[in-house]
C-alpha positions as CSV (number, residue, x, y, z in Angstrom):
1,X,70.1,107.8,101.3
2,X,71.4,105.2,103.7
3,X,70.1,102.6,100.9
4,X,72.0,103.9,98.0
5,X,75.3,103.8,100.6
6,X,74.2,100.4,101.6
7,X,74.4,99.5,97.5
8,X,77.6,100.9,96.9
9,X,78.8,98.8,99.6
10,X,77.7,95.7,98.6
11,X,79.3,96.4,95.3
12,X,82.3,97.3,95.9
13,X,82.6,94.4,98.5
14,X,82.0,92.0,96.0
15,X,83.9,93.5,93.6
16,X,86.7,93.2,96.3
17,X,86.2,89.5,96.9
18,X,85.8,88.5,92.8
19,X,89.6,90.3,93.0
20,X,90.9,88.7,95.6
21,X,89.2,85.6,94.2
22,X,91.0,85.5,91.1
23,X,94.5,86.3,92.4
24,X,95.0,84.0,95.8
25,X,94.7,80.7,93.7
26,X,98.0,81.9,91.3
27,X,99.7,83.0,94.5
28,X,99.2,80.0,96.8
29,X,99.2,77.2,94.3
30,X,101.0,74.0,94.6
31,X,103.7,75.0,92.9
32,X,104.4,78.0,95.8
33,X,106.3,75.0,97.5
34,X,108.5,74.6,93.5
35,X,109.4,78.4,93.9
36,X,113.0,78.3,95.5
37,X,113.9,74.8,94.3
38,X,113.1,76.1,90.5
39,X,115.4,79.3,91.4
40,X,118.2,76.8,93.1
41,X,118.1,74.1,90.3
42,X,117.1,75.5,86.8
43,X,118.5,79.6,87.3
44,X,118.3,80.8,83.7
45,X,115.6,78.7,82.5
46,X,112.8,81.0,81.0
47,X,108.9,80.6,82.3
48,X,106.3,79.3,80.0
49,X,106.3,76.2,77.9
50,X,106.4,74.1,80.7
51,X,110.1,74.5,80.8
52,X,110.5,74.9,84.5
53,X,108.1,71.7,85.0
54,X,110.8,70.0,82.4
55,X,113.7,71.5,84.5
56,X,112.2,70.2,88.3
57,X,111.8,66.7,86.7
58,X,114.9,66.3,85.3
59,X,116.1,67.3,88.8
60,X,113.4,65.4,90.4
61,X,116.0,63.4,93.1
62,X,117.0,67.1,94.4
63,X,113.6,69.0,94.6
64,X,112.4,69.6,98.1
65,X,110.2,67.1,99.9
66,X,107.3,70.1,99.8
67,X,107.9,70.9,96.4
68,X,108.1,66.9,95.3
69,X,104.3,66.4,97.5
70,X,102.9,69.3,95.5
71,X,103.9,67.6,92.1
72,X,102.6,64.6,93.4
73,X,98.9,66.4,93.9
74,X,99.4,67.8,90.8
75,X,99.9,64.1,89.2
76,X,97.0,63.0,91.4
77,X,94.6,65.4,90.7
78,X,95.1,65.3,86.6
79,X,95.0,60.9,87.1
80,X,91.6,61.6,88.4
């Protein structure tokens, strides 16, 4: 009995973690930092397409220093 609890445990711990897993990276991304500067600078301007990317660029000289860092990575990371 205290095996077949022990099981279910395990289970449903790492179903938990494959959860929590897949939805912290979209939450705390770089582009967490992008959030209010997106809302301040390009209000209106629909998500997907890469629209909002094409918004904070064209705005590039008024994004936050957090949010201009995390674009940076960004850039970094898809140089390498």
């Amino acid at each position: 009995m205290f095996a077949r609890e022990l099981v279910i445990a395990s289970l449903l711990s790492v179903a938990l973690l494959s959860l929590l897993a897949s939805v912290l990276p979209a939450a705390s991304g770089p582009f967490e930092y992008c959030k209010a500067d997106a809302e301040r600078l390009c209000p209106g301007v629909p998500m997907g397409g890469g629209r909002i990317v094409g918004c904070l660029k064209e705005h590039k000289m008024e994004v936050s220093v957090g949010c201009a860092r995390a674009i940076q990575k960004i850039k970094a990371e898809i140089a390498k």
